[in-house]
C-alpha positions as CSV (number, residue, x, y, z in Angstrom):
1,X,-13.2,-26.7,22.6
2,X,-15.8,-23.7,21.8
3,X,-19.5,-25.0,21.2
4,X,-20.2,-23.6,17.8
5,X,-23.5,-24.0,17.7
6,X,-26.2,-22.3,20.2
7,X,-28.7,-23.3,22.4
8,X,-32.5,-21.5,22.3
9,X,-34.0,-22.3,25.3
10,X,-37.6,-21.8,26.0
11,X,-38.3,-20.7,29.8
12,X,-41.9,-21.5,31.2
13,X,-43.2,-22.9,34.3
14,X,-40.4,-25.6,35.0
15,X,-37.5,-23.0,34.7
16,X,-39.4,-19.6,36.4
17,X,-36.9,-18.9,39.1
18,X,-33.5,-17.3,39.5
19,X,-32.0,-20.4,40.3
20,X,-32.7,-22.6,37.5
21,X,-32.1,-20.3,35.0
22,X,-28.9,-19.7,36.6
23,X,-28.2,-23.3,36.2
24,X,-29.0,-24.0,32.3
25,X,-27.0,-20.9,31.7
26,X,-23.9,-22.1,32.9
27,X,-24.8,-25.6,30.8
28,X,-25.3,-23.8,27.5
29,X,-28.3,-21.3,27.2
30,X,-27.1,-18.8,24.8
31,X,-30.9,-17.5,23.9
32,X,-33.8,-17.4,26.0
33,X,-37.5,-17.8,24.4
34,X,-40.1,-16.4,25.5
35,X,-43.5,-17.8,24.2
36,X,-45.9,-15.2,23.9
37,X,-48.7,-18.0,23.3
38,X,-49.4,-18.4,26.9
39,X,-48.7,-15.2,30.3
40,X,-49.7,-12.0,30.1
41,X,-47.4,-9.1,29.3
42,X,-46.4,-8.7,32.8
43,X,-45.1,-12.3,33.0
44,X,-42.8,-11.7,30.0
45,X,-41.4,-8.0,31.4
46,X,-41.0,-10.0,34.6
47,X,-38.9,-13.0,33.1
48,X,-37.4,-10.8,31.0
49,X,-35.7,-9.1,34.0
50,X,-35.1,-12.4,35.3
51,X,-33.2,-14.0,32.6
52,X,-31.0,-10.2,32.4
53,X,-30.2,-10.5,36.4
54,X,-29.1,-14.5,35.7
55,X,-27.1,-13.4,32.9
56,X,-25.4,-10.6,35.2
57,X,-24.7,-13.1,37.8
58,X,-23.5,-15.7,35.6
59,X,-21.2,-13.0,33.9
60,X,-22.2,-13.2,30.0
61,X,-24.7,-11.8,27.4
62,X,-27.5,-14.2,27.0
63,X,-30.0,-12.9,24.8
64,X,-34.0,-12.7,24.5
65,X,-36.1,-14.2,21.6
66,X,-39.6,-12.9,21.9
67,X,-41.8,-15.6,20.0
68,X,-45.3,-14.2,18.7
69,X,-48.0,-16.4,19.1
70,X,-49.6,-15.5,15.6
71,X,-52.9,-16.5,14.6
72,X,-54.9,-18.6,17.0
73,X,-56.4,-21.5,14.1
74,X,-57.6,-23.3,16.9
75,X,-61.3,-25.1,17.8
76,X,-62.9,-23.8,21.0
77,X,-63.9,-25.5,24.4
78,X,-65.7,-28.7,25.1
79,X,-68.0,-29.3,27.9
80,X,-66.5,-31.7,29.9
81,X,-63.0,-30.4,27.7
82,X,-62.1,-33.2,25.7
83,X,-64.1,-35.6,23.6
84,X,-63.4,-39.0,21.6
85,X,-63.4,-39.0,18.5
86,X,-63.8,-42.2,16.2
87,X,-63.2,-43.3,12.6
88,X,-65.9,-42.6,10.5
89,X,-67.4,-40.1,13.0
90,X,-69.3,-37.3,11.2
91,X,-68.6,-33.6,13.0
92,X,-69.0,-30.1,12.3
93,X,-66.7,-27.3,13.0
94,X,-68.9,-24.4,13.5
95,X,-67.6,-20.5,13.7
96,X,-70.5,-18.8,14.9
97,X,-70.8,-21.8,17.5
98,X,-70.0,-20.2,21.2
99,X,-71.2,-16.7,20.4
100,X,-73.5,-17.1,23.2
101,X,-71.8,-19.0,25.1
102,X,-72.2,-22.8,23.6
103,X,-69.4,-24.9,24.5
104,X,-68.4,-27.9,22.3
105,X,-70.0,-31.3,22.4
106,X,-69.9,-34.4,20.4
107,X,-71.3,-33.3,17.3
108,X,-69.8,-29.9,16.9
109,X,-67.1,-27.3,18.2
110,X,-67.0,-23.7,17.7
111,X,-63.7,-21.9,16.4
112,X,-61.4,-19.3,17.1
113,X,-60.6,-18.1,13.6
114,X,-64.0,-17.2,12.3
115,X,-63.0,-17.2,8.8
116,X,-62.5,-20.9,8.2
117,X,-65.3,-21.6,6.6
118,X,-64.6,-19.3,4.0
119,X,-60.9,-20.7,3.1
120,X,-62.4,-24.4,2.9
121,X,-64.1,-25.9,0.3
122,X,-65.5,-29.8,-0.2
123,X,-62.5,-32.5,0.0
124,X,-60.0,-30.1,1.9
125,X,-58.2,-32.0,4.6
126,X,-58.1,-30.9,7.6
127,X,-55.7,-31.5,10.3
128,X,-56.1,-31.4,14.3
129,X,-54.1,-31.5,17.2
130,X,-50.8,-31.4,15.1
131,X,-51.9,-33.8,12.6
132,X,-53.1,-36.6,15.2
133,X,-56.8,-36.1,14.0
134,X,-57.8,-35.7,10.4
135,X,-61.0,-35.0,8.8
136,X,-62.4,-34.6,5.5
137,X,-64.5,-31.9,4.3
138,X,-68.1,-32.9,3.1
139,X,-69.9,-30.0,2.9
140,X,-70.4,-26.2,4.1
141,X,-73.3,-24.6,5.3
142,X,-72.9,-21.3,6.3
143,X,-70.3,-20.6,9.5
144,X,-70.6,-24.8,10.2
145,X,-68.0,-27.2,8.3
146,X,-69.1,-30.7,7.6
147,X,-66.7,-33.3,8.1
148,X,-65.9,-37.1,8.5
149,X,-63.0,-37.8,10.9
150,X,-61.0,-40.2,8.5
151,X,-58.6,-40.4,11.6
152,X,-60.0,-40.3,15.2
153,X,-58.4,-39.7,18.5
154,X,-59.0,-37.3,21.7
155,X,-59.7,-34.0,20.7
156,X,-59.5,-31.4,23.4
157,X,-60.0,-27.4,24.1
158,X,-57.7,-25.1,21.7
159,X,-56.6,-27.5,19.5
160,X,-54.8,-26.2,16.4
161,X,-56.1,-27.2,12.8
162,X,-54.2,-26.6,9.9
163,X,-55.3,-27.2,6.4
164,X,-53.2,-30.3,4.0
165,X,-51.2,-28.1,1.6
166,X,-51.9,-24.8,4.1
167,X,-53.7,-22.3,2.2
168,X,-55.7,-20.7,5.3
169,X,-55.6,-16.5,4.7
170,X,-55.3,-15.3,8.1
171,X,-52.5,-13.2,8.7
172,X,-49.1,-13.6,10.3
173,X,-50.0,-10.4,12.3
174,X,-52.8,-10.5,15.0
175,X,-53.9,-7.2,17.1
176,X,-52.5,-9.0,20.0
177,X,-49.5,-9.5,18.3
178,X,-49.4,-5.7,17.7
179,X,-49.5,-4.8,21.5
180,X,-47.3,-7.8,22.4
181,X,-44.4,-6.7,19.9
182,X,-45.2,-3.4,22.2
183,X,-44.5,-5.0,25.0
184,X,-41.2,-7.1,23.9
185,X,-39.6,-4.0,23.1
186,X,-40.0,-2.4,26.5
187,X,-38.0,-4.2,27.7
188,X,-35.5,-4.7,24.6
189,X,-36.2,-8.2,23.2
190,X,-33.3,-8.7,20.7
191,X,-34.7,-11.4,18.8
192,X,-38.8,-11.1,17.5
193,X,-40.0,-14.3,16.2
194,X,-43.0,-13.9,13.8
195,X,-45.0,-16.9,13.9
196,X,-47.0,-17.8,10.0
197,X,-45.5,-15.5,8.1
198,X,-46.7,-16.2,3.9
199,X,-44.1,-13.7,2.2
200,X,-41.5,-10.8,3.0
201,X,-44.8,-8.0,3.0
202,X,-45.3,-9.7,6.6
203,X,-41.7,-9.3,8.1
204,X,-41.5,-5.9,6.6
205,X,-44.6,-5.1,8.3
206,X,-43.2,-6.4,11.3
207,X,-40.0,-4.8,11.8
208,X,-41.9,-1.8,10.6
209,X,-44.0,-2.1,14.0
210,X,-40.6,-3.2,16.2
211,X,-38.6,-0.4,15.2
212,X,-41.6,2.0,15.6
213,X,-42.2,0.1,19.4
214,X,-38.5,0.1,20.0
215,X,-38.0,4.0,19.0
216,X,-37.9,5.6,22.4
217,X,-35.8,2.7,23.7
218,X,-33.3,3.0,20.5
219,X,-33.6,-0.1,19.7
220,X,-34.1,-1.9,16.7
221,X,-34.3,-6.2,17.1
222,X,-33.1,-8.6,14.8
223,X,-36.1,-10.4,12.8
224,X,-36.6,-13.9,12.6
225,X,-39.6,-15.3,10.4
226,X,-40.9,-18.6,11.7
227,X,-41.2,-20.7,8.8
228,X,-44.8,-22.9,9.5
229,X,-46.7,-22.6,6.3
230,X,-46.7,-24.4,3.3
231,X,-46.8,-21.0,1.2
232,X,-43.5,-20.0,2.8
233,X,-41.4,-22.4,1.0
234,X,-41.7,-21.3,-2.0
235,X,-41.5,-17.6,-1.3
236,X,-38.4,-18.4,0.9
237,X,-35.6,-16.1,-0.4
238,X,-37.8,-13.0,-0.2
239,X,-38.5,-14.2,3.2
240,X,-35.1,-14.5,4.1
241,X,-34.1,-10.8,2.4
242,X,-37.0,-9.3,4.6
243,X,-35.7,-11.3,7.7
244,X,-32.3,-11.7,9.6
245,X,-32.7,-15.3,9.5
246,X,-35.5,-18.2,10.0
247,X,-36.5,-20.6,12.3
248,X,-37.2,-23.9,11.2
249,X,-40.5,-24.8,12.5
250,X,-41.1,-28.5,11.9
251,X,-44.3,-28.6,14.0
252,X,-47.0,-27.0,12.2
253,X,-44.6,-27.2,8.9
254,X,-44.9,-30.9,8.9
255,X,-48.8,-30.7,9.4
256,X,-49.0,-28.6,6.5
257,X,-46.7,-30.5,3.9
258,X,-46.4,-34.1,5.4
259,X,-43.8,-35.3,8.0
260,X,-41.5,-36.9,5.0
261,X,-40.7,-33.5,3.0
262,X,-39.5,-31.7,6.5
263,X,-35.9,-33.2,6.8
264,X,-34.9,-32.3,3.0
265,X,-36.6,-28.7,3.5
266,X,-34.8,-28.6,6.9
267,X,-31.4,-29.0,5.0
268,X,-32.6,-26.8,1.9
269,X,-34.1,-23.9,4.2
270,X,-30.0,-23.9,6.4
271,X,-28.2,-24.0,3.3
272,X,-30.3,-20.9,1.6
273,X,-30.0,-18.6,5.0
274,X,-26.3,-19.7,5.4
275,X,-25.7,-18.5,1.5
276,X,-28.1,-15.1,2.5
277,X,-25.9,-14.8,5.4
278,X,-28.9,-15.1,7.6
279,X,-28.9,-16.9,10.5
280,X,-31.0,-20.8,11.1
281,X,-32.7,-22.0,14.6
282,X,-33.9,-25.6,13.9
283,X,-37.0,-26.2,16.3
284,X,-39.6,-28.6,17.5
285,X,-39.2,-31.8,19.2
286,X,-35.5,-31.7,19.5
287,X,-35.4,-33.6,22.8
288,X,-39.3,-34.3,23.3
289,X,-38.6,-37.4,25.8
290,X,-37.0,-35.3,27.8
291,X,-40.2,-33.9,29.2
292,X,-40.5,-37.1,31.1
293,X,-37.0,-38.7,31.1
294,X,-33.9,-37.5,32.3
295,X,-32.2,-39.1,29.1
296,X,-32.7,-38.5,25.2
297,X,-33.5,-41.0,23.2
298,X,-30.9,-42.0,20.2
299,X,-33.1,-40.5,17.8
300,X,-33.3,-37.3,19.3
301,X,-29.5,-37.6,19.3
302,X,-29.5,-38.0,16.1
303,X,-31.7,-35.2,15.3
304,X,-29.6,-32.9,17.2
305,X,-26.5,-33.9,15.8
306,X,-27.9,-33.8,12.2
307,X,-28.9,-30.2,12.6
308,X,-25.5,-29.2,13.7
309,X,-23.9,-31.1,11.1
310,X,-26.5,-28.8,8.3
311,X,-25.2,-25.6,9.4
312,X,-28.1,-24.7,12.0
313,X,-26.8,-21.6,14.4
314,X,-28.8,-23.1,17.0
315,X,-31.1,-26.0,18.0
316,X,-34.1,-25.0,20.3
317,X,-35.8,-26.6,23.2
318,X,-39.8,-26.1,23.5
319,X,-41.5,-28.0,26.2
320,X,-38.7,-29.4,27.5
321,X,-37.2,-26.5,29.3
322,X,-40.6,-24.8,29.5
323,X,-42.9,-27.4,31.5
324,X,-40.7,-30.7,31.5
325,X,-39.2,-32.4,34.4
326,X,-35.8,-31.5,33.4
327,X,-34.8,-28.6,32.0
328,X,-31.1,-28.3,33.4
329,X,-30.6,-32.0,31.5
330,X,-32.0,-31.0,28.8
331,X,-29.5,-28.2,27.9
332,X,-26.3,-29.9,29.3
333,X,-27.5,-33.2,26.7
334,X,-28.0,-30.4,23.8
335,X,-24.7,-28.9,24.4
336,X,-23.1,-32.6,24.9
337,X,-24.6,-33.7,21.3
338,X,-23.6,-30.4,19.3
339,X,-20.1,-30.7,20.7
340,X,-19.7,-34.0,19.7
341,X,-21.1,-33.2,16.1
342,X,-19.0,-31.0,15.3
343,X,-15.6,-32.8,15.9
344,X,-16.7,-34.6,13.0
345,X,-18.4,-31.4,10.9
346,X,-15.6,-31.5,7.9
347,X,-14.0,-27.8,7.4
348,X,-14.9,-26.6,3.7
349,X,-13.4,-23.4,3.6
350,X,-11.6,-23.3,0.2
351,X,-14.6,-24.3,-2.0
352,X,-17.1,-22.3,-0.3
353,X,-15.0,-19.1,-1.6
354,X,-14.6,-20.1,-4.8
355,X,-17.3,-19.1,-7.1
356,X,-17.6,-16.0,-4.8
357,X,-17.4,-12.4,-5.9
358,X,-16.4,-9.9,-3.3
359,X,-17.9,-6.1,-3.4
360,X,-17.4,-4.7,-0.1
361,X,-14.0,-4.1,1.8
362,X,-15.4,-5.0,5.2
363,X,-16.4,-8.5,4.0
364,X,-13.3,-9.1,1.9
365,X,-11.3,-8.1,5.1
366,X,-14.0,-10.6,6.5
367,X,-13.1,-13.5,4.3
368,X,-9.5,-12.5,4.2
369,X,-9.6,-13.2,8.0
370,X,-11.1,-16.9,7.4
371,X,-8.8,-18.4,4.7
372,X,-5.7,-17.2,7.0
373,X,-6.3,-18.1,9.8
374,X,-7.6,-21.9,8.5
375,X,-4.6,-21.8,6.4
376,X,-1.8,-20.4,9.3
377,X,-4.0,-22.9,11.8
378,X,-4.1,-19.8,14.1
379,X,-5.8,-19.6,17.6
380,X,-8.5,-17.5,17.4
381,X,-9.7,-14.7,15.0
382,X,-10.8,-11.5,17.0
383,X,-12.9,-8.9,15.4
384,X,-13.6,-5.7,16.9
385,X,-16.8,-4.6,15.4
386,X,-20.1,-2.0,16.4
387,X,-22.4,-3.8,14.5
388,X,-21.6,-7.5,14.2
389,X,-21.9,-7.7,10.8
390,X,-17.7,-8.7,10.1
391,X,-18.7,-11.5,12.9
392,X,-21.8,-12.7,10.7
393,X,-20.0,-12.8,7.7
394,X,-17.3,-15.4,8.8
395,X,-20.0,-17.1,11.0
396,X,-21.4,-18.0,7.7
397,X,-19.1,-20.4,7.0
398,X,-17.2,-23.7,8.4
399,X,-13.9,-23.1,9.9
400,X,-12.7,-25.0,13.5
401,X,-11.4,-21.5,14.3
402,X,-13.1,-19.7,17.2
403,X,-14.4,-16.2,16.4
404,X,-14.2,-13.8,19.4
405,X,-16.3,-10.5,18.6
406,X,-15.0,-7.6,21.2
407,X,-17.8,-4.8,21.1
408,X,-18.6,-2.1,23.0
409,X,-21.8,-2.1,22.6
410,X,-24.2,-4.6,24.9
411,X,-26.6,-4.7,22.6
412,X,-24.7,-6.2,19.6
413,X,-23.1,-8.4,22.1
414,X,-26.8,-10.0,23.0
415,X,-27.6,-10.3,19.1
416,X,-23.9,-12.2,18.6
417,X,-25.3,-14.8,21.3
418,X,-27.2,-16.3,18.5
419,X,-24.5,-16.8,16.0
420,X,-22.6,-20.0,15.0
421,X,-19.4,-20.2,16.3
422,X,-19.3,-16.6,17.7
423,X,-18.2,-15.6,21.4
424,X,-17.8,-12.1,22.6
425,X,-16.6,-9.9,25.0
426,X,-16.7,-6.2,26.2
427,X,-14.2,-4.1,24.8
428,X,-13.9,-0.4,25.4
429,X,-13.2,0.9,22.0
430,X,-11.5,4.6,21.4
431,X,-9.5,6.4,18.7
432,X,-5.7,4.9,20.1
433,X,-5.3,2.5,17.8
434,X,-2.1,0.6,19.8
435,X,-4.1,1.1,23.1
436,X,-7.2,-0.4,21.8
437,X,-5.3,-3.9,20.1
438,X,-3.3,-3.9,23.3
439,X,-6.2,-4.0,25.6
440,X,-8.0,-6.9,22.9
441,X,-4.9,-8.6,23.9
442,X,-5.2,-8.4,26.8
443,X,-8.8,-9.3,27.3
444,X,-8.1,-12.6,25.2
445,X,-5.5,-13.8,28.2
446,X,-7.6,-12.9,31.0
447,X,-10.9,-15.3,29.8
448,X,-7.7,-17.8,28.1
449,X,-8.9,-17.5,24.8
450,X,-5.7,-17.9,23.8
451,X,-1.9,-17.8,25.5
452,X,0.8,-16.1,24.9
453,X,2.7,-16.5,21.9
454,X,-0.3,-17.9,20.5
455,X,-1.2,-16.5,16.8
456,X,-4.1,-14.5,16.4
457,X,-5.7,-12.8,12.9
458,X,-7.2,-9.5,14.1
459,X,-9.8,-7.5,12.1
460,X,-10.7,-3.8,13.0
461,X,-12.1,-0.2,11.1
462,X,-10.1,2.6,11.2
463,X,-9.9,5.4,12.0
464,X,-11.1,3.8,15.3
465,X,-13.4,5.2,17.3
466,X,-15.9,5.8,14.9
467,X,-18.9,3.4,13.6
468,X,-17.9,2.6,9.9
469,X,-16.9,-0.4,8.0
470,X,-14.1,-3.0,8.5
471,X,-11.1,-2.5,6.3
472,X,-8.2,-3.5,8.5
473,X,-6.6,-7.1,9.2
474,X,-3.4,-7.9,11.3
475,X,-1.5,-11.4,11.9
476,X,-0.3,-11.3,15.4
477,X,1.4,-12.9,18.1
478,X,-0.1,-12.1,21.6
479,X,2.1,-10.4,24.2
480,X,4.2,-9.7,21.6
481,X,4.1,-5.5,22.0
């Protein structure tokens, strides 16, 4: 059976060599994340290289998600790099606090994002160290902020705050994020993952930058907006028209809104990009135990599984892969859990097309393709496409039918890695029709996709050879020429 849904995988410390890489690609990595939060740019071109010479070897398309690190809302450093902070504890978040050097103590901390003070105001919340220390605002005094620590705990260097309700005006896009969108397209990043973003004025800005960066590479990536802020939610439709799909971010969402509204807003935010045909990643503490253990627990099961069973086009691993003690485990559990889910993920095809109004050819040829071949129970459906939008378009929907995308292009091949239910493979495409669904034959039998006298539903654009929109469909029979 084909795993419909994909694996993100970040790759840090614990998975920076050939080997291991080589390894959780053959258990499942479709898409490798690279966390521009932490390395330089050099470290990124170099494991960028890395993950395309593991993909070689391994013989597939795997492809690159470069994740932004966004605004740094973080305090500063302590003296001795941690302190303890108690219940009832009074403490001031300063902004001007380091300028010459101070380091934090027990009575204040200085901050990264200088304009705090300005977006606070008496009573705001405010939440530290994802939402493990929270503090009350009493008053504001210039750059320092006032507070009570209503719940303590160990506060150490670089911890994030986020305000209760979000609200904070910093912006999605940082001058380092600028230069590092730079450097993600020299080396031809095909996803870009824009951390904070409020509204579609920030992805459009975005992609404005990629495609400017990516210009003498010819190369344009696909967007995805990183939904972390409370403002996103209800500005998530323009978001998702702006984007090419959205990452479901529970950390620093569930900071902002409360831990109890993320699973509804997880369901709500796959079922909108699904209907935008946009593509879903659900992040953030998918398999957290397995840092330390070399099993999940049955919640994170669960959570996998649940994910699968919304829609999501992939789940994502963070720390697990990146610094824990097992990444290789990690992704063979993953793969385990989504195959398992979605034995049981019920095949609505008929209803979803119901109320559905069809404007284009290449996605009614698109649709056409789904409701025969869940209808004829075929083997596969194969698409040849240029662009990978036919493949999207019946991604978008449930069907226990593999989709096999044969492109010519490497490029589309990489972005396809991401999609649910989607596998593809290198076809050499030219203006022969026979010759050209001949040889898509044939490449089905030699990676036994299918076998002969298996049906297959076929989708193509003619007149072939040129880039244009699908508007052919064929029910065949392999080796049947």
């Amino acid at each position: 059976m084909q795993r419909a849904t994909k694996i993100v995988a970040t790759v840090g410390p614990a998975s920076n060599d050939l080997q291991t890489l080589i390894k959780m690609f053959k258990a499942g990595v479709n898409v490798v994340r690279l966390n521009f939060s932490h390395g330089k740019a050099q470290d990124h071109i170099d494991r960028a290289a890395m993950v395309r010479e593991a993909a070689a070897y391994c013989g597939r398309e795997v492809a690159i998600m470069a994740d932004m690190q966004g605004p740094k809302i973080r305090v500063g450093k302590f003296e001795n790099n941690k302190i303890q902070l108690e219940n009832g504890d009074k403490f001031i978040l300063d902004a001007k606090w380091g300028e010459n050097g101070e380091l934090g103590n027990q009575e204040r901390v200085g901050l990264d994002y200088k304009e705090l003070p300005r977006d606070l105001k008496n009573a705001d919340v405010l939440l530290l160290n994802d939402g493990l220390i929270v503090m009350v605002v009493d008053k504001i005094i210039g750059s320092a902020i006032h507070c009570t620590v209503r719940i303590g705990g160990e506060l150490s260097n670089n911890k994030g705050i986020n305000r209760q309700g979000g609200g904070l005006t910093a912006p999605a896009l940082t001058a380092k994020d600028m230069e590092d969108i730079k450097t993600a397209m020299s080396f031809q990043a095909d996803y870009l993952a824009i951390s904070f973003p409020k509204n579609a004025t920030d992805m459009v800005m975005a992609r404005q930058l990629a495609n400017i960066a990516g210009e003498q590479y010819d190369h344009k990536p696909l967007m995805i907006a990183k939904i972390e802020r409370a403002e996103a939610i209800p500005a998530l439709q323009e978001i998702l028209d702006a984007s090419d799909g959205i990452m479901v971010a529970r950390g620093d969402l569930a900071v902002e809104v409360g831990n109890a509204a993320v699973p509804a807003l997880q369901k709500r935010m796959i079922k909108m990009a699904r209907a935008s045909n946009k593509l879903a990643i659900t992040a953030t503490q998918m398999m957290e135990s397995m840092i330390v253990n070399a099993v999940p627990t049955r919640a994170e099961v669960s959570d996998v599984a649940n994910a699968v069973l919304d829609g999501t086009d992939a789940v994502m691993t963070s720390a697990e892969t990146a610094s824990g003690r097992y990444p290789v485990e990690t992704v063979e559990a993953m793969a385990a859990i989504c195959l398992d889910a979605e034995k049981w993920d019920s095949c609505k095809l008929d209803a979803d097309f119901l109320n559905m109004t069809f404007t284009r050819i290449d996605q009614s040829i698109a649709y056409g393709a789904l409701f025969t071949a869940h209808h004829l129970r075929v083997k596969a459906i194969a698409t040849l496409t240029e662009s990978g939008s036919t493949a999207l378009w019946m991604s978008r929907h449930h069907i226990d039918v593999p989709i096999v995308a044969l492109t010519q292009s490497v490029s589309t091949q990489r972005k396809l890695a991401l999609y649910r239910n989607v596998s593809t493979l290198n076809l050499i495409q030219s203006n022969d029709r026979d010759a050209v669904l001949k040889a898509a034959e044939d490449l089905l039998l030699e990676h036994r996709l299918v076998e002969r006298g298996d049906t297959v539903v076929m989708t193509w654009g003619e007149p072939m050879g040129q880039v244009g929109g699908t508007n052919s469909l064929k029910i065949t029979k392999i080796g049947q020429h």
